[in-house]
Kinemage of the C-alpha trace (Angstrom):
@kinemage 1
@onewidth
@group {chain A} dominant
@subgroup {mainchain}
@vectorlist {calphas} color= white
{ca unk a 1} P 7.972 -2.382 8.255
{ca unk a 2} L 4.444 -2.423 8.480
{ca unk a 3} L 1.577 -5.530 8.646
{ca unk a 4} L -1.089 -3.594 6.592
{ca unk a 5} L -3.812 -4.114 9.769
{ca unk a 6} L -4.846 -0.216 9.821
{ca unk a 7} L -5.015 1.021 13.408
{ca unk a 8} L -7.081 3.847 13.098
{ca unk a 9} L -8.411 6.190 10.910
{ca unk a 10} L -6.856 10.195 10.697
{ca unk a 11} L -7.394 12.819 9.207
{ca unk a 12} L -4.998 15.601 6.966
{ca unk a 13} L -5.514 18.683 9.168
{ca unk a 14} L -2.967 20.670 7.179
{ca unk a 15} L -0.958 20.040 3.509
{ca unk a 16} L 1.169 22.714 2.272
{ca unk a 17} L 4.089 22.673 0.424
{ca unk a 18} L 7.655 24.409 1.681
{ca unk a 19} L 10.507 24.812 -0.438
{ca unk a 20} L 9.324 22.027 -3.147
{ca unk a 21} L 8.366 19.196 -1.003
{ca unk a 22} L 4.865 18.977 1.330
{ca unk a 23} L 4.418 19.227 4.719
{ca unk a 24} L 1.298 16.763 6.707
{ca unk a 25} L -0.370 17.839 9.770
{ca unk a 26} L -2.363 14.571 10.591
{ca unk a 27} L -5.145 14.612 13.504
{ca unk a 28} L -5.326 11.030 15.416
{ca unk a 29} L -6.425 10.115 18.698
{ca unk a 30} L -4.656 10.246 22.128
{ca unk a 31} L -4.705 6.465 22.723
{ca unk a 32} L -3.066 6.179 19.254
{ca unk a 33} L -0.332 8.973 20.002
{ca unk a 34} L 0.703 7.707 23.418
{ca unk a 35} L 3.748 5.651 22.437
{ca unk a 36} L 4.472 7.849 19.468
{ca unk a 37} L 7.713 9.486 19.505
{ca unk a 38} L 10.322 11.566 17.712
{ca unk a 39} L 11.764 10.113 14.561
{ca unk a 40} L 8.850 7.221 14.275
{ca unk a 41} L 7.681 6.018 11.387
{ca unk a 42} L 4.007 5.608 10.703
{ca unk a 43} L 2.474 4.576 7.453
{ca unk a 44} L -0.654 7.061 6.077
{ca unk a 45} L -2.267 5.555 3.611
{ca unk a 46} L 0.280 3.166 2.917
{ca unk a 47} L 2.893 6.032 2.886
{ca unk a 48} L 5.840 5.210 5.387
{ca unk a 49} L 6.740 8.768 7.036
{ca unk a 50} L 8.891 10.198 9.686
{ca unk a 51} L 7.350 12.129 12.445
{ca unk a 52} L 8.910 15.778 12.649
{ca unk a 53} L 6.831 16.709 15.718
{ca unk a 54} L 4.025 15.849 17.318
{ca unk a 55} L 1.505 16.608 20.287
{ca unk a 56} L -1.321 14.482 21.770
{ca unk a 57} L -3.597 15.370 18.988
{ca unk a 58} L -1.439 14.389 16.034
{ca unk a 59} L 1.732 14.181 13.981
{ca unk a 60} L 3.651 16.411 11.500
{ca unk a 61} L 5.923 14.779 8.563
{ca unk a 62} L 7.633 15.867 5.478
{ca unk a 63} L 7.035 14.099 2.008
{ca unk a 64} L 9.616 14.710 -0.314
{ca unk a 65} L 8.881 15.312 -4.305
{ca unk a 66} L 10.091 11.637 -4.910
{ca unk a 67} L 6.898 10.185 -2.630
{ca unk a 68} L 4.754 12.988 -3.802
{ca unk a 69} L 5.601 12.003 -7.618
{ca unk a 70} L 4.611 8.468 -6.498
{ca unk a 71} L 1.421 8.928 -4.720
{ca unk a 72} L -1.584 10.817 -4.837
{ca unk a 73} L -0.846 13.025 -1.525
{ca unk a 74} L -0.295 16.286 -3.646
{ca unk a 75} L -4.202 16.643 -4.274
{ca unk a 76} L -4.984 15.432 -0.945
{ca unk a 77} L -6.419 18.085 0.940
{ca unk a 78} L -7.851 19.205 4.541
{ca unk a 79} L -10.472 17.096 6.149
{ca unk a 80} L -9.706 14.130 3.779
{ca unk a 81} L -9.417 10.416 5.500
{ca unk a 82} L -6.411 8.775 5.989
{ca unk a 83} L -5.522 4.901 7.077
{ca unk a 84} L -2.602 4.923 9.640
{ca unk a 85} L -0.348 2.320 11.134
{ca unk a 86} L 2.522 2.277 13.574
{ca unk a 87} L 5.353 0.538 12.351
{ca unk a 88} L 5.424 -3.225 14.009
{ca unk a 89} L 6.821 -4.571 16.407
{ca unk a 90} L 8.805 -8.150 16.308
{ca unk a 91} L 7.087 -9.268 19.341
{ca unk a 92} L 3.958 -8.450 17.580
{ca unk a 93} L 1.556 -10.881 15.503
{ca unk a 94} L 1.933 -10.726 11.926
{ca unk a 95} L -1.568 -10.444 11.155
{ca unk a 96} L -1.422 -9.073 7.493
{ca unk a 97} L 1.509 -9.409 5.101
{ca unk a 98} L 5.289 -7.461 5.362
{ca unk a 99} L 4.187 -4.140 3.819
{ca unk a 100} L 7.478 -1.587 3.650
{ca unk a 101} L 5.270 1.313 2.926
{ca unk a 102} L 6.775 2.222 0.203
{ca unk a 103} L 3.996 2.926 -2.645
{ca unk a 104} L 4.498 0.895 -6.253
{ca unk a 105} L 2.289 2.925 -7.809
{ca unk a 106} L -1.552 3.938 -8.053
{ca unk a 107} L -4.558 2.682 -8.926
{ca unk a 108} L -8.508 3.415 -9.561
{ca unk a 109} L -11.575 2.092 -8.368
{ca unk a 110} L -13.415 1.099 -11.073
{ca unk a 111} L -16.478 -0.717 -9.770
{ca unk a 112} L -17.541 -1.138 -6.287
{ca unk a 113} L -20.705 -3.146 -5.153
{ca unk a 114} L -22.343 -4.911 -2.232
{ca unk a 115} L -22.407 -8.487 -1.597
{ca unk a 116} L -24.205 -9.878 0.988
{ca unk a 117} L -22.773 -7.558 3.945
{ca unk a 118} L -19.224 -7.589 2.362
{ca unk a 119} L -18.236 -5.155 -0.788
{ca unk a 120} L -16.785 -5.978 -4.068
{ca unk a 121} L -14.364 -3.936 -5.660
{ca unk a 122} L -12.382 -3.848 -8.627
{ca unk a 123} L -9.581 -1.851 -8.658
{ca unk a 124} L -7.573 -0.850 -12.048
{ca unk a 125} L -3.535 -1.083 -11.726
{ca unk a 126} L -0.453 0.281 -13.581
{ca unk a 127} L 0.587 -1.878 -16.199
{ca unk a 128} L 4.125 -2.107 -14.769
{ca unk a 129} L 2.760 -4.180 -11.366
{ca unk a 130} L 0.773 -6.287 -13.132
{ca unk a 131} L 3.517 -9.245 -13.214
{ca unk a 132} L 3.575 -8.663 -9.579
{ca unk a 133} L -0.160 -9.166 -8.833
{ca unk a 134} L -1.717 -13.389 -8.777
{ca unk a 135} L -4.655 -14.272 -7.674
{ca unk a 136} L -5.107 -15.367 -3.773
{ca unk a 137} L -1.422 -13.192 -3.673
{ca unk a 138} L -1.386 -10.030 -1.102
{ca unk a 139} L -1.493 -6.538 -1.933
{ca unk a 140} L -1.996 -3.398 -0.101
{ca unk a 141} L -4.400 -0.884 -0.949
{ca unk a 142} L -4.229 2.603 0.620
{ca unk a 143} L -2.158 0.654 3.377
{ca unk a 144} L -4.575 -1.836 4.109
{ca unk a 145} L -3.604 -5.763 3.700
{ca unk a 146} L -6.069 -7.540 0.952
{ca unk a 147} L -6.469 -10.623 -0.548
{ca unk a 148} L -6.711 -10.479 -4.291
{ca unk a 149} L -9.613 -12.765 -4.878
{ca unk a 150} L -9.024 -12.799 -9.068
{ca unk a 151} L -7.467 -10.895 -11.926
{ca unk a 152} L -8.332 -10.034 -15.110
{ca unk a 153} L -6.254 -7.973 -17.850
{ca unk a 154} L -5.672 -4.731 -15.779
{ca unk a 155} L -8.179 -5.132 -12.947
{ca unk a 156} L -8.205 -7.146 -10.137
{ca unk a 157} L -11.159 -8.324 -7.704
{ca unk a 158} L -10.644 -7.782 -3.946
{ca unk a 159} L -13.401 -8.910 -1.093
{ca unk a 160} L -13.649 -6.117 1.632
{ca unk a 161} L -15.301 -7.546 4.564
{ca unk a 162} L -17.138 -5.517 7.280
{ca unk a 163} L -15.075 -4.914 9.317
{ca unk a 164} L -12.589 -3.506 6.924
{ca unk a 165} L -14.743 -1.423 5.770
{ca unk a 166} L -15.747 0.360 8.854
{ca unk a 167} L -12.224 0.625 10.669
{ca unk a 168} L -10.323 2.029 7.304
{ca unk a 169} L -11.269 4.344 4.744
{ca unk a 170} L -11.877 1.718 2.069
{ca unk a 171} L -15.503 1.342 2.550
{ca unk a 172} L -16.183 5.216 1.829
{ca unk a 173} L -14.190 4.790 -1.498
{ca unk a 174} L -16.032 5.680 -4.354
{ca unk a 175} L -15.599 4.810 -8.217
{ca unk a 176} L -12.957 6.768 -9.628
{ca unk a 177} L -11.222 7.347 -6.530
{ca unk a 178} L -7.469 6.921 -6.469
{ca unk a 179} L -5.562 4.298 -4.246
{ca unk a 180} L -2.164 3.983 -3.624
{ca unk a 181} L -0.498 -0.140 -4.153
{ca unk a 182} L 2.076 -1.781 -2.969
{ca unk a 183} L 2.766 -5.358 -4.054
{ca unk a 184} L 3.885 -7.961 -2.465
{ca unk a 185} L 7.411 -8.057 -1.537
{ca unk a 186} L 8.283 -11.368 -2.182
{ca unk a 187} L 6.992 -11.210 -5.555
{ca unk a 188} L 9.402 -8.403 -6.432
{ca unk a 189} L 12.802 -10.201 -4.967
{ca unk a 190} L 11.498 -13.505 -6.717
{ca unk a 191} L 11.571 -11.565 -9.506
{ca unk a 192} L 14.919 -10.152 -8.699
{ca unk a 193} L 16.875 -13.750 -8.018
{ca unk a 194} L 15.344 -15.129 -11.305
{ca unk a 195} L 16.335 -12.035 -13.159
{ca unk a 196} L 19.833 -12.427 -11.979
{ca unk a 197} L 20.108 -15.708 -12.170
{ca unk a 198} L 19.363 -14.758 -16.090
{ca unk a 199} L 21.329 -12.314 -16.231
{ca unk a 200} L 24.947 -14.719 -16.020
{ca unk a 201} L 23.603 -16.455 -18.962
{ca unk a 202} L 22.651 -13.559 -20.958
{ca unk a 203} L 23.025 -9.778 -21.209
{ca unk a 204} L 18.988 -8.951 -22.019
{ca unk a 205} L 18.074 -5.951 -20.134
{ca unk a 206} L 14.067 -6.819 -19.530
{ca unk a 207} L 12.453 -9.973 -17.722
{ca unk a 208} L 12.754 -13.015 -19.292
{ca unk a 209} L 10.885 -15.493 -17.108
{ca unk a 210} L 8.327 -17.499 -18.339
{ca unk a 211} L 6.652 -20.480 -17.382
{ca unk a 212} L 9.718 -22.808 -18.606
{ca unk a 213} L 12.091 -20.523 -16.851
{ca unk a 214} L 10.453 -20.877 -13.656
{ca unk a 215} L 10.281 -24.794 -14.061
{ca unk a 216} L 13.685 -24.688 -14.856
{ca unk a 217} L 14.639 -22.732 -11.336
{ca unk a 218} L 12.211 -25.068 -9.387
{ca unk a 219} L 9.728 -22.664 -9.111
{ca unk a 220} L 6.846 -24.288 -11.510
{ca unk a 221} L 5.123 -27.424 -11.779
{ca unk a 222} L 3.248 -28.205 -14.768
C-alpha cells in the first residue's frame, strides 16, 4: 500500500521487452535507495512493482502484459520522468489517501492553466471510473494523491499546488499527455457491499444503485 505523497522523482534508464512482458531499469538517488531491498515494492507512476535487483543508483522490475495492457508504460521510453514511492509504513503518517497501486485505467490532460502560483488541470477519464470519481473525493494521478476539486461529464478539475508541481512530474505535464488513475478505494468496495447487498434480492448483473438505493442502505440523505 501506498499514501500517494511522491518521494522523488526517477527516471526510465532502460525499457525493453523479454519474452512478452517489459523489463524497467529506473535511475533514483542514493538517499532514496538506502533502505531499498530485494523483493520491495515501489510504486512508479502509480504502478506498484517488485524490485528484481538493484544497486545504489536504481532499481530493476518486471511488468507483466496484464499491467502493460493497463497502463501507458509500453510507450514509455528512456529519459522519460517517473513519480516513485516506497511502499508505507504503519508507523508512518498517512498523509495522502490508501493508494494500492494498482492502475484503474488512463486518462488525458485536456487543459492545463495557471492560477495564481497554483495550476489548473482538467483531466479526461474512462467512462467506466466515472461512478467512482465525486467531487472533493481522492484520486491518484500518475501516483500522486489529488483532490478532485469538481466534475463535469467526463472531465474532472484538480488544483495542483506548488509544491506538487515541482517535487512530481505533474507540473511538466502537457495537454494530451497520458496519466495513469486510480480511484479511490473505498468508493469501489462501497460499491461492492451495495452491489451485493442487491444482488440477494435480485439476479441483475450491472449496478443498480441509485439515489433511493443508497437512502435505503443508510448511505443518502435527501
Amino acid at each position: 500500500m501506498f499514501t500517494g505523497l511522491v518521494e522523488e522523482v526517477g527516471a526510465v534508464n532502460v525499457i525493453r521487452q523479454q519474452s512478452g512482458d517489459w523489463v524497467l531499469d529506473i535511475g533514483a538517488t542514493g538517499s532514496f535507495m538506502e533502505d531499498v531491498r530485494l523483493g520491495d515494492s515501489i510504486a512508479v507512476n502509480g504502478v506498484c512493482l517488485t524490485v528484481t535487483s538493484m544497486s545504489g543508483k536504481g532499481f530493476r522490475a518486471d511488468v507483466s502484459r496484464e499491467t502493460s495492457a493497463h497502463t501507458s508504460i509500453a510507450a514509455w521510453r528512456a529519459g522519460v520522468k517517473v513519480n516513485l514511492e516506497k511502499a508505507m509504513q504503519l508507523s508512518a503518517r498517512l498523509g495522502g489517501h490508501l493508494v494500492s497501486g494498482h492502475v484503474d485505467g488512463v486518462g488525458e490532460l485536456t487543459s492545463k492553466q495557471e492560477d495564481a502560483r497554483s495550476l489548473r488541470l482538467v483531466i479526461r477519464a474512462p467512462e467506466e471510473l466515472l461512478r467512482y470519481i465525486a467531487a472533493k473525493g481522492s484520486i491518484t494521478v500518475d501516483g500522486v494523491s489529488l483532490t478532485v476539486n469538481d466534475i463535469s461529464g467526463a472531465e474532472m478539475r484538480l488544483n495542483i499546488v506548488p509544491h506538487t508541481a515541482h517535487a512530481t512530474t505533474l507540473g511538466g505535464l502537457k495537454v494530451g499527455s497520458v496519466v495513469h488513475l486510480e480511484v479511490d478505494l473505498l468508493a469501489r468496495y462501497t460499491e461492492r457491499l451495495l452491489f451485493c447487498a442487491s444482488a440477494e434480492k435480485s439476479d441483475a448483473k450491472t449496478s443498480t444503485i441509485s439515489k433511493e438505493f443508497l437512502a435505503q442502505h443508510g448511505f443518502y440523505k435527501s
